[in-house]
C-alpha positions as CSV (number, residue, x, y, z in Angstrom):
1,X,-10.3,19.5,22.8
2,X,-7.1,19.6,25.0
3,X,-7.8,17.0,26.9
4,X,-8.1,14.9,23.6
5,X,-4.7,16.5,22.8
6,X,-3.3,15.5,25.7
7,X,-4.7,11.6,25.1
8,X,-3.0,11.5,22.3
9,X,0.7,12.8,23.3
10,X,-0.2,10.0,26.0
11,X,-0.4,7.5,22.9
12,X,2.0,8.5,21.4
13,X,4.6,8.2,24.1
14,X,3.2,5.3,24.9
15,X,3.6,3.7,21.4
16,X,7.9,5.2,21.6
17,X,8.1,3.4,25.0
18,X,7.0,-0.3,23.2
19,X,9.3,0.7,20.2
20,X,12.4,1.1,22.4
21,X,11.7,-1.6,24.9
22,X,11.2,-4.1,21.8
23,X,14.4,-3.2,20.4
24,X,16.5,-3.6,23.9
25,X,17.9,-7.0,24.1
26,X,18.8,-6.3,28.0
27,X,15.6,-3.9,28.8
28,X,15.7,-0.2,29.6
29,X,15.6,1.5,33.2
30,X,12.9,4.2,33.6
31,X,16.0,7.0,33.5
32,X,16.7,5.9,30.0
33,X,13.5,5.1,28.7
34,X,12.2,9.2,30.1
35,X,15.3,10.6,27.8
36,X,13.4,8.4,24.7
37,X,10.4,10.3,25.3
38,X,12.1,13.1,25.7
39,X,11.2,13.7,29.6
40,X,14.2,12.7,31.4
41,X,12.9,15.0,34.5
42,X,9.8,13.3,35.1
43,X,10.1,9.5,35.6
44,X,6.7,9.4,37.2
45,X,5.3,9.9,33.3
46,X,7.1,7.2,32.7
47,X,6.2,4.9,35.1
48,X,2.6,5.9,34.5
49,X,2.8,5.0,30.9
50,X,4.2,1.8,31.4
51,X,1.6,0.8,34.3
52,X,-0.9,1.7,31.6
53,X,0.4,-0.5,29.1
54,X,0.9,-3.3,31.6
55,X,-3.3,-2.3,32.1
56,X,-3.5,-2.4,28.6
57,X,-2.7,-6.3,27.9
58,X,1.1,-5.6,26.5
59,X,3.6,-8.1,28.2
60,X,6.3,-5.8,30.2
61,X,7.9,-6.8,33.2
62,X,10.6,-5.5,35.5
63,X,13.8,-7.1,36.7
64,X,16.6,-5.6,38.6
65,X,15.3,-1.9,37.3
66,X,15.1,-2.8,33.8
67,X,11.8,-2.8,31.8
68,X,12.0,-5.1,28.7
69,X,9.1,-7.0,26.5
70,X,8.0,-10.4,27.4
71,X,9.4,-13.0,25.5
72,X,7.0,-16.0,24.0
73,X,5.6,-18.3,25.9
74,X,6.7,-16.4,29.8
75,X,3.6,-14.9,31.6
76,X,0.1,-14.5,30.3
77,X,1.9,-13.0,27.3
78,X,2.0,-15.7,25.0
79,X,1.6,-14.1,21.4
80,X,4.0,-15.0,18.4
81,X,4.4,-11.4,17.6
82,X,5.8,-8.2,19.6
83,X,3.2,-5.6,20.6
84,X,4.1,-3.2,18.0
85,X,3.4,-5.6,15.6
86,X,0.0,-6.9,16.6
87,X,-0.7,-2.8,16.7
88,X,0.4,-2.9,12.7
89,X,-1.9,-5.6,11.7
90,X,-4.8,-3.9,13.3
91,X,-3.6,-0.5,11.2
92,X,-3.1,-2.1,8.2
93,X,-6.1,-2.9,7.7
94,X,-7.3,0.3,6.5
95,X,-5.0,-0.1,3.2
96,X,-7.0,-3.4,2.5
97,X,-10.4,-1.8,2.9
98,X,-11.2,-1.8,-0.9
99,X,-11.0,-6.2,-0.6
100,X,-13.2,-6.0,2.6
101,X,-16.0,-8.2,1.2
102,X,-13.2,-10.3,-0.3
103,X,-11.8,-13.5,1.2
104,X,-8.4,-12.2,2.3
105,X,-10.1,-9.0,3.3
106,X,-12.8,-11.2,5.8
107,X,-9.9,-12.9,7.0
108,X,-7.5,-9.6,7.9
109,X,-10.8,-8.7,9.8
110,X,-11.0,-11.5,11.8
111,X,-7.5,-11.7,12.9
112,X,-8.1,-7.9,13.8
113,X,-10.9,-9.1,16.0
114,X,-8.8,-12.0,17.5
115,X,-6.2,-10.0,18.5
116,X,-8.2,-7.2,19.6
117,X,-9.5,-10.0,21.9
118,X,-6.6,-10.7,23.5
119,X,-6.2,-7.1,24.9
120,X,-8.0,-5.2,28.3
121,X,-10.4,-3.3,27.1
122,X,-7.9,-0.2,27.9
123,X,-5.8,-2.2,25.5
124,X,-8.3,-1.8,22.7
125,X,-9.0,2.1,23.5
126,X,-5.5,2.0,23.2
127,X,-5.4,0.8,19.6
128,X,-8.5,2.5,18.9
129,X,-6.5,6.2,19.9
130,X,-3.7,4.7,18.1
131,X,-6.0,4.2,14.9
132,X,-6.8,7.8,15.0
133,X,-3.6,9.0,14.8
134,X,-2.4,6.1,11.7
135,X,-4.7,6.8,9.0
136,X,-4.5,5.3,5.3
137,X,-6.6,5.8,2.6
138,X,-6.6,5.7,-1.9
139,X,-7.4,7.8,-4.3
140,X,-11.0,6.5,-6.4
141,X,-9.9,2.8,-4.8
142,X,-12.1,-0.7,-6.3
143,X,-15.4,-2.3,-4.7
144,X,-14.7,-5.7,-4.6
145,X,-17.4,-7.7,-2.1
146,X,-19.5,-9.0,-5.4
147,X,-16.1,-10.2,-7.2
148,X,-15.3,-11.8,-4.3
149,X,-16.2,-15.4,-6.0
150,X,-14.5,-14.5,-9.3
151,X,-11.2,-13.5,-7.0
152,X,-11.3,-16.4,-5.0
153,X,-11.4,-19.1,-8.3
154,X,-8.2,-16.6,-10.0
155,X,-6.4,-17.2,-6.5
156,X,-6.7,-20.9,-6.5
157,X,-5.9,-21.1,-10.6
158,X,-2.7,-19.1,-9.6
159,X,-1.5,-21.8,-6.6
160,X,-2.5,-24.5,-8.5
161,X,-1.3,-23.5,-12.3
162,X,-4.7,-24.4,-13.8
163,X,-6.0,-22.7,-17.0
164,X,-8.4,-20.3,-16.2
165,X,-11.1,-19.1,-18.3
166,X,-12.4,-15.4,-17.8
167,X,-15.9,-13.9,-19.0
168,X,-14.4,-10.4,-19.5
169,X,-16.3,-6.9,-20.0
170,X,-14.3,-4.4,-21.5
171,X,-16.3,-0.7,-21.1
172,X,-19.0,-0.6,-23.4
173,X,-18.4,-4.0,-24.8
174,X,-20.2,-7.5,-24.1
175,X,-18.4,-9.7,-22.2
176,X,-16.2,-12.2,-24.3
177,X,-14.2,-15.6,-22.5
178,X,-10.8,-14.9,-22.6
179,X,-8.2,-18.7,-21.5
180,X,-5.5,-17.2,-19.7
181,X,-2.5,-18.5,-18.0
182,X,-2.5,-16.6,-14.3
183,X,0.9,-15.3,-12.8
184,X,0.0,-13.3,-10.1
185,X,-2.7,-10.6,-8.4
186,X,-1.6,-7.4,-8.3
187,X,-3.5,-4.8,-5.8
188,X,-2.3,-1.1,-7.3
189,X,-3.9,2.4,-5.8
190,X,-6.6,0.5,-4.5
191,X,-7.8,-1.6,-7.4
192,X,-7.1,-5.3,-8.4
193,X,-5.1,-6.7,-11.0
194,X,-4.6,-9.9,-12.5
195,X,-1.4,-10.5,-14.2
196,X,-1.4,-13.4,-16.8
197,X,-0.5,-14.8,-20.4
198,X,-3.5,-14.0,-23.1
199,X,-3.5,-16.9,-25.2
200,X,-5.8,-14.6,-27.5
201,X,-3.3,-11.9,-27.0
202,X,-0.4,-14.1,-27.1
203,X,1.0,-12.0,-24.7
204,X,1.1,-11.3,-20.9
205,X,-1.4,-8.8,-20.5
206,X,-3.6,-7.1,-17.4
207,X,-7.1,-7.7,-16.5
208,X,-8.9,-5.4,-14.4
209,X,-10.8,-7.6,-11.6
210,X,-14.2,-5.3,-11.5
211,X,-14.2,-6.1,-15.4
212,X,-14.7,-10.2,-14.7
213,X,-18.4,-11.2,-14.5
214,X,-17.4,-14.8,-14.3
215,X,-14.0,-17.0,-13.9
216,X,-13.8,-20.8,-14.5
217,X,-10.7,-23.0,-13.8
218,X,-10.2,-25.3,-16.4
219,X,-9.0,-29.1,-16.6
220,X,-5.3,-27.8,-18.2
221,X,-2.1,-27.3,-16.4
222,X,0.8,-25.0,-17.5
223,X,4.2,-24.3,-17.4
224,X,5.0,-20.5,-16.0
225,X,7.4,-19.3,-18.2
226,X,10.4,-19.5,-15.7
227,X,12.1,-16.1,-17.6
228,X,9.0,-13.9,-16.6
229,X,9.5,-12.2,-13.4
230,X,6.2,-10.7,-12.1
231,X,8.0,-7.9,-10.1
232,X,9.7,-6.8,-12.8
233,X,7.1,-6.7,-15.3
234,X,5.0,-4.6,-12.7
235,X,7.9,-2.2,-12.4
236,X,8.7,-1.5,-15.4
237,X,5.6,0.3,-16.0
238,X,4.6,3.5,-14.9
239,X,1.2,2.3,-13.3
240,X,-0.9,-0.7,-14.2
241,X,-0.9,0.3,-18.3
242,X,1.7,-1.7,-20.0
243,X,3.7,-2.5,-23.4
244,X,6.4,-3.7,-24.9
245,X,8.6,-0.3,-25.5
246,X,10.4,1.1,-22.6
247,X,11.2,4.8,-23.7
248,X,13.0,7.7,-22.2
249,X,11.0,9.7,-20.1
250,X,12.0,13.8,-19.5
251,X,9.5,16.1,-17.7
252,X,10.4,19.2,-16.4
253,X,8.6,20.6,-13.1
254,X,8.4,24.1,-12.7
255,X,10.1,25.9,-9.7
256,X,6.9,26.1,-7.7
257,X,6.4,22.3,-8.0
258,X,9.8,21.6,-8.2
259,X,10.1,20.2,-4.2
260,X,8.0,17.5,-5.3
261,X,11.0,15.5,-7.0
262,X,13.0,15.8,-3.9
263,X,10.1,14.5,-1.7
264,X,8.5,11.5,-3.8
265,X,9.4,8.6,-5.9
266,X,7.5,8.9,-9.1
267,X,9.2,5.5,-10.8
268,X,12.4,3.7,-8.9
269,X,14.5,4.5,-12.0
270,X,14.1,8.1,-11.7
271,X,16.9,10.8,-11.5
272,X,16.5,14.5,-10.8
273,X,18.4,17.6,-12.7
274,X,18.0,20.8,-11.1
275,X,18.6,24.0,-13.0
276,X,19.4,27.5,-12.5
277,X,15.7,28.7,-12.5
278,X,14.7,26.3,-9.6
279,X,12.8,24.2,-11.9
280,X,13.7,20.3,-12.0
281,X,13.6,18.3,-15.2
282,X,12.9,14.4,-13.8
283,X,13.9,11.3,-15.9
284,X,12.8,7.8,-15.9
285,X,12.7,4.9,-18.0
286,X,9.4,3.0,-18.5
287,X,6.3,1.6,-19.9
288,X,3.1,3.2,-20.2
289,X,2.6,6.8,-22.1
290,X,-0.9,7.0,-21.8
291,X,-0.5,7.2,-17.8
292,X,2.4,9.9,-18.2
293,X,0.8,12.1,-20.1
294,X,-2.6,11.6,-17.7
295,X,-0.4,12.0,-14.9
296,X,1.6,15.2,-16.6
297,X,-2.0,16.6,-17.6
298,X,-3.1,16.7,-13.9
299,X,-1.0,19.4,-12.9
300,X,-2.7,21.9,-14.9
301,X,0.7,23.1,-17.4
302,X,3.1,22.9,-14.0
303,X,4.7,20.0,-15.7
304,X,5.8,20.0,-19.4
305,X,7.0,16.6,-21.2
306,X,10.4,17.0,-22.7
307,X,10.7,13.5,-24.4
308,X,10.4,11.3,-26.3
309,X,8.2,13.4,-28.8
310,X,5.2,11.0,-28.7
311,X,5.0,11.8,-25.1
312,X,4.8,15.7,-25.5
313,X,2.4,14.8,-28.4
314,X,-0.1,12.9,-26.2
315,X,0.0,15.6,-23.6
316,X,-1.0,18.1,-26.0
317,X,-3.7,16.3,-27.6
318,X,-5.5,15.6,-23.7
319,X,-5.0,19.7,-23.3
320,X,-6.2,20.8,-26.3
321,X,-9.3,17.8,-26.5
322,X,-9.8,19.3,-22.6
323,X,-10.3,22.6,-23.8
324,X,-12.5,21.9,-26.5
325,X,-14.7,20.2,-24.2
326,X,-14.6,23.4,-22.2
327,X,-16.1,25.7,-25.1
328,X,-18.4,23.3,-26.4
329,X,-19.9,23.8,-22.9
């Protein structure tokens, strides 16, 4: 167990020594780069780590006592990217891990494995220690591999602005075609999206990707609307459920919950009022009740919806339908 510690202080070092040398235009000398690992006594650490690195496959060199990153194209080193940044690809990975069977998620595996190939194999123990220590991970995320057909025909409708026709399940429900206009994917908590214009609907609506048995791409252009803005319309939503209204969200967060406001963003139009009782009444404007009250629900009666009154009405309704269930029981 401590020596496992100790590896990964090691890494971890290791990792701020690449950081600092990539962002020195003119290179570092072992005496400054010990007081950015906070060891300015023992330059042998440092010259250790940065032999090991060197062992590893990472392009450092030394000239006249400064250690910098090799540029493109000088040395062996001859990789597009900085270190640090091939060691990002390889992390990020893990938030793609629902769309593994997918296209694009095949593909972020095999540049993983190419530029894993490029390193020593110290290199890739390395990244592997490195892995340990970066995880990422989602709440109930999607299975996509068997939609990885379906995903691939919306992608290409998107590019090429075709009319795409959908065999759509809702829960419970046969499937029924649905000739949509795509705008965009949209991969939220884990699950995929596609944004596009219902002509049923006519309306731009969301369709859950695990909900398409089948997709076609029709013989029909379109015209995007050029006013629609696809980051907008995702924002302006509280999660994925969307509709026209925008209201005035209030909650209030009891004291004991209350550090919650200060350390996450719930929406990016939210503001924070503290009061005298330590409790902190969050507002935001957006789309979406059903996912506020759902969201409000979870704590348990830590939160409390202040307005607008159809808000605090759907949060009663899920706690008193909630406890129902629990006597029927």
């Amino acid at each position: 167990m401590v020596r496992e510690v100790q590896r990964g202080r090691q890494v971890l070092r290791q990792w701020a020594l690449l950081r600092a040398l990539e962002a020195a235009r003119r290179g570092l000398t072992v005496q400054e780069l010990a007081e950015v690992i906070d060891q300015p006594s023992s330059l042998r650490t440092v010259y250790r780590d940065l032999e090991a690195l060197q062992d590893a496959g990472f392009g450092l060199e030394s000239e006249e006592g400064r250690w910098r990153v090799l540029r493109e194209g000088k040395g062996e080193w001859n990789v597009p990217v900085r270190p640090t940044e091939v060691l990002a690809i390889l992390f990020t990975e893990q938030l793609a891990q629902p769309l593994q069977q997918t296209t694009a998620g095949e593909a972020l595996a095999d540049l993983r494995q190419r530029l894993e190939a490029m390193l020593t194999p110290s290199g890739r123990e390395f990244v592997e220690q490195m892995a340990q220590l970066n995880l990422a991970s989602f709440s109930a995320p999607g299975a996509y591999g068997e939609h990885s057909a379906a995903i691939d025909t919306i992608q290409e409708a998107i590019h090429v602005e075709q009319v795409l026709r959908l065999s759509y399940a809702k829960p419970g429900e046969d499937p029924e075609p649905r000739d949509v206009e795509p705008y965009a994917t949209w991969f939220h908590n884990g699950r995929l999206y596609l944004i596009a214009w219902c002509r049923k609907n006519e309306g731009v609506r969301i369709f859950a990707v695990q909900r398409v048995v089948d997709a076609e791409i029709l013989d029909e252009t379109f015209e995007p609307d050029p006013s629609f803005d696809v980051e907008d319309f995702a924002k302006s939503g509280f999660g994925v459920y969307q509709e026209q209204a925008i209201h005035r969200i209030a909650v209030r967060f009891a004291p004991e919950v209350a550090h919650l406001t200060r350390e996450r963003t719930y929406h990016h139009t939210q503001r924070i009022r503290e009061e005298a009782d330590g409790a902190v009444v969050l507002s935001f404007e957006a789309a979406g009740l059903p996912e506020v009250a759902a969201w409000i629900a979870s704590f348990g009666g830590k939160l409390r919806p202040i307005s607008p009154p159809a808000l605090v009405e759907r949060v009663r309704t899920l706690f008193a339908e909630g406890l129902a269930s629990l006597e029927a029981r």
